[in-house]
N, C-alpha and C positions, 0 to 999 in steps of 0.2 A: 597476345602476351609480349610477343617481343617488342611490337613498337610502343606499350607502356614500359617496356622496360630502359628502351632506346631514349624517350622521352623524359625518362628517371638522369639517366647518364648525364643527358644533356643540360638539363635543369643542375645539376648537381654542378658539373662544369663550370656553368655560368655563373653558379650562386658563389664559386670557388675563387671567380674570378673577376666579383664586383669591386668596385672602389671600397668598401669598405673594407671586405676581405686583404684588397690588398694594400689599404693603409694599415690592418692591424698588425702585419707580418714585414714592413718596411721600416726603415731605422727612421725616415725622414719624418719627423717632430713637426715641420710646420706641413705637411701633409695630411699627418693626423689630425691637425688642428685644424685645418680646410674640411677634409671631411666628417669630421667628429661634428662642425659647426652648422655642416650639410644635414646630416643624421638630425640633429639637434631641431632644426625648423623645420624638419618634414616630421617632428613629432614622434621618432627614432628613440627616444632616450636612454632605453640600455644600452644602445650598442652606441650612441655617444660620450654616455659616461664612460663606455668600457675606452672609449679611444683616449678621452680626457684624462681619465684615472693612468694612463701610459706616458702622457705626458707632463703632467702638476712640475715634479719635478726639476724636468729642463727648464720653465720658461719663470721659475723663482729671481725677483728681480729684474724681471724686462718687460718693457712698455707694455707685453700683451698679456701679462699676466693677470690684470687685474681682471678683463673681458673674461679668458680661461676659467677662473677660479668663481665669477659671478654665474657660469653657464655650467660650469661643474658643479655648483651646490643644487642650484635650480633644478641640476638632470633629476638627482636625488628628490627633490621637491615632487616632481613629474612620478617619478615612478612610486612614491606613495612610501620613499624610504625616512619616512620623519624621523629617525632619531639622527641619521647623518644629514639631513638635510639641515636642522634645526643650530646641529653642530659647526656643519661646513659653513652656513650663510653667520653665525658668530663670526666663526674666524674672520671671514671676509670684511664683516663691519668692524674689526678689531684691527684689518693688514691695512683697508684701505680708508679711514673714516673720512679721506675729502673726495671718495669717490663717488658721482651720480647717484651710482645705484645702494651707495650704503643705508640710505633709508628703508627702500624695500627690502633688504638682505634683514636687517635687525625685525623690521615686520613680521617677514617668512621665516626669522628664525624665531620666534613669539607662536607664530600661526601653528608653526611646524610643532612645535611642543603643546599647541592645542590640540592639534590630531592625536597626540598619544595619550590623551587624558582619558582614563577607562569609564565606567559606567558607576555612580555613587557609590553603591555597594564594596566598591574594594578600595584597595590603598591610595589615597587623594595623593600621595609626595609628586608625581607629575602634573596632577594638578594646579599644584600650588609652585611647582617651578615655571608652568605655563604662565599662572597667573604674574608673577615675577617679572620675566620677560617681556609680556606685552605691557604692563605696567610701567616698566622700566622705560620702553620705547613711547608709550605718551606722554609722558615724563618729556622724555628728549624731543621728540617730532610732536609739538602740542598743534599744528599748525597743518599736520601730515593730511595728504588724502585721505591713505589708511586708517584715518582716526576714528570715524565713527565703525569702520569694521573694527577692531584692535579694541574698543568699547563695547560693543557688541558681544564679542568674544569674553571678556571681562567679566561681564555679568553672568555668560553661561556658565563659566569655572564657577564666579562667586556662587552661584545657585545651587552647582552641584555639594559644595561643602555644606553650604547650609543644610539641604538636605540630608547629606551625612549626619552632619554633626545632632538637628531633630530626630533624625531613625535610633541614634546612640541614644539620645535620652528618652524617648517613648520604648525604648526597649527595657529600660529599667524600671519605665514601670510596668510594663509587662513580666518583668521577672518578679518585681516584686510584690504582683500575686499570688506567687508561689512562697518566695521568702521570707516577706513581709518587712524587707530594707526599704519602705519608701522614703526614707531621709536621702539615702542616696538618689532616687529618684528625682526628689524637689530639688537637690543642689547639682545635677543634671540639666534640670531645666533655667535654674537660676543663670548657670553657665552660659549655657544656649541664646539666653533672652540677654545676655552681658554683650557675650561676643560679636551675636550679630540683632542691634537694635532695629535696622531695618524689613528684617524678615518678612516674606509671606506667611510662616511658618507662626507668626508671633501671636498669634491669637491661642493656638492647638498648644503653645507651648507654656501659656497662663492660666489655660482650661486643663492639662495634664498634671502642670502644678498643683490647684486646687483641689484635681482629684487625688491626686497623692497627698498633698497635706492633710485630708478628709479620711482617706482610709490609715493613715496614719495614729490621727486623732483616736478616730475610733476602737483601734487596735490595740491599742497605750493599757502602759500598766497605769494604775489609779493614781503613783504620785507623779504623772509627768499628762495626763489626761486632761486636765483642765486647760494649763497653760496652751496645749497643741490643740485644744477644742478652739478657743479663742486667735488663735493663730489661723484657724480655718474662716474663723468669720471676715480678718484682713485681708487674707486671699481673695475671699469671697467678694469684697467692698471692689478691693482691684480690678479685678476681671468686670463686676458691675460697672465701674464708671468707665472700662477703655469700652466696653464690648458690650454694651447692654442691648443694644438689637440681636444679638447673637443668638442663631437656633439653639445651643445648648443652653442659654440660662435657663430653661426649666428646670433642667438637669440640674443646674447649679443651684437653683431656687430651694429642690429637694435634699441638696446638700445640708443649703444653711439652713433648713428647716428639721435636718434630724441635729444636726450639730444645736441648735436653738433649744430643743426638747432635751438635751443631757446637759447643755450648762444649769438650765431650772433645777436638776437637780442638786447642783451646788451653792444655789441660791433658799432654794430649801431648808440645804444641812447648815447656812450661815441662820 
C-alpha cells in the first residue's frame, strides 16, 4: 500500500510539473503559445484550447495572430465543440479573408454547422443555417478542394428537409382519416411537389395526393361531389402518364374505377 501510495505522490508531482501545467499558471503569453501549439499536434486539444483561450487576447493585431486564432477555432473543431467551432472558424474567415487558410476555416465553419443538424424529425432551423453556409462557400470557392465534400454535405441537408417536409404532409393525410380535412391534405402535397420538384419522395407524394383527392371525392356532400369526382380522374391521368410502371397503379386503377362507377350516375340523372 505505501509504495502505490508513494507512486500516487510521485505521479501527481510530476503531472504538477509538466510543461503544460506550468505554462498554464505562468504569465509568459508566447509560452503558452509554444506549448499550447505542442498540445495541439500531439492531438492534446483541450488542454490546448484551454492554453489558447488564455491567450486570444494578447496577441489581437500581431503577426501571430492569425496562426492563433486558425488553431484555436480548429481546437473546437477537434474536440466535437461545433457550435463554437463553426462560430470561431467565421470570425476567422471574416478577420483574416487574404489568409491561406481562410478557405478551409469558411469550409469548417459550413461543416461544423453540418454536425449540429439533428435527425428529420425535429426542428430543421440548423439545418437550413448549415445549408446556408456551405452554399454560401461554393458560392465563393467554386474551384475549392472542398467542393465536392461541401456538395456532398448539401444534398444530405437538402434530403433531410425533403424528408421532413413529405412526413408533414403524409401525416395529414393520415389525420385526415380521422377528420376527413383531406383538402388540407392534397394542398400539403401540392406544396411539397412545388417546393421540392426534384424529390425522391415525388412519386409517394402524387400517389398520396390521388388518394386524398379520391377519399375526398367520395366523402363529398352531393352538391360539391361531382366536380371532386372528376378532379379524381385528373389526378388520376397525372400520376398515369409520370408513373405508369408504378406498383401502386393497381391501387389507383381501383381508384378510377369506383370514381368511374359514381360519375354514371350523373350521367344517368342527365
Amino acid at each position: 500500500m505505501k509504495k502505490l501510495f508513494y507512486l500516487f505522490i510521485t505521479f501527481t508531482v510530476l503531472s504538477s510539473c509538466s510543461p503544460y501545467q506550468q505554462a498554464l499558471k505562468k504569465p509568459d503569453i508566447a509560452e503558452k503559445f509554444r506549448v499550447g501549439e505542442e498540445m495541439y499536434n500531439k492531438g492534446k486539444f483541450a488542454k490546448a484550447n484551454k492554453l489558447f483561450a488564455q491567450i486570444v487576447p494578447n496577441y489581437r493585431g500581431k503577426p501571430q495572430a492569425e496562426k492563433l486564432m486558425f488553431l484555436y477555432s480548429k481546437s473546437f473543431y477537434e474536440m466535437k465543440d461545433y457550435y463554437l467551432a463553426s462560430y470561431q472558424f467565421e470570425r476567422f474567415a471574416s478577420a483574416y479573408p487574404q489568409s491561406e487558410k481562410v478557405e478551409e476555416a469558411a469550409f469548417l465553419s459550413g461543416k461544423s454547422a453540418y454536425m449540429l443538424s439533428p435527425v428529420y424529425s425535429k426542428d430543421q432551423t440548423e439545418t437550413r443555417d448549415a445549408i446556408e453556409k456551405l452554399q454560401g462557400f461554393i458560392n465563393l470557392y467554386p474551384e475549392s478542394e472542398f467542393l465536392p465534400e461541401a456538395s456532398k454535405l448539401v444534398q444530405e441537408l437538402d434530403f433531410k428537409l425533403e424528408k421532413k417536409a413529405f412526413e408533414i404532409a403524409k401525416q395529414y393525410n393520415k389525420i385526415a382519416g380521422y377528420t376527413g380535412d383531406y383538402d388540407a391534405s392534397i394542398k400539403a402535397f401540392d406544396n411539397f411537389i412545388l417546393d421540392f420538384p426534384g424529390s425522391s419522395f415525388r412519386e409517394d407524394a402524387y400517389y398520396y395526393k390521388l388518394d386524398s383527392a379520391y377519399h375526398l371525392a367520395m366523402n363529398s356532400i352531393e352538391s360539391k361531389r361531382q366536380n371532386r369526382l372528376e378532379s379524381v380522374k385528373a389526378h388520376y391521368n397525372n400520376y398515369k402518364k409520370n408513373y405508369s410502371n408504378s406498383e401502386r397503379m393497381e391501387d389507383a386503377n381501383k381508384m378510377l374505377e369506383d370514381v368511374t362507377k359514381e360519375l354514371e350516375k350523373y350521367s344517368t340523372k342527365s
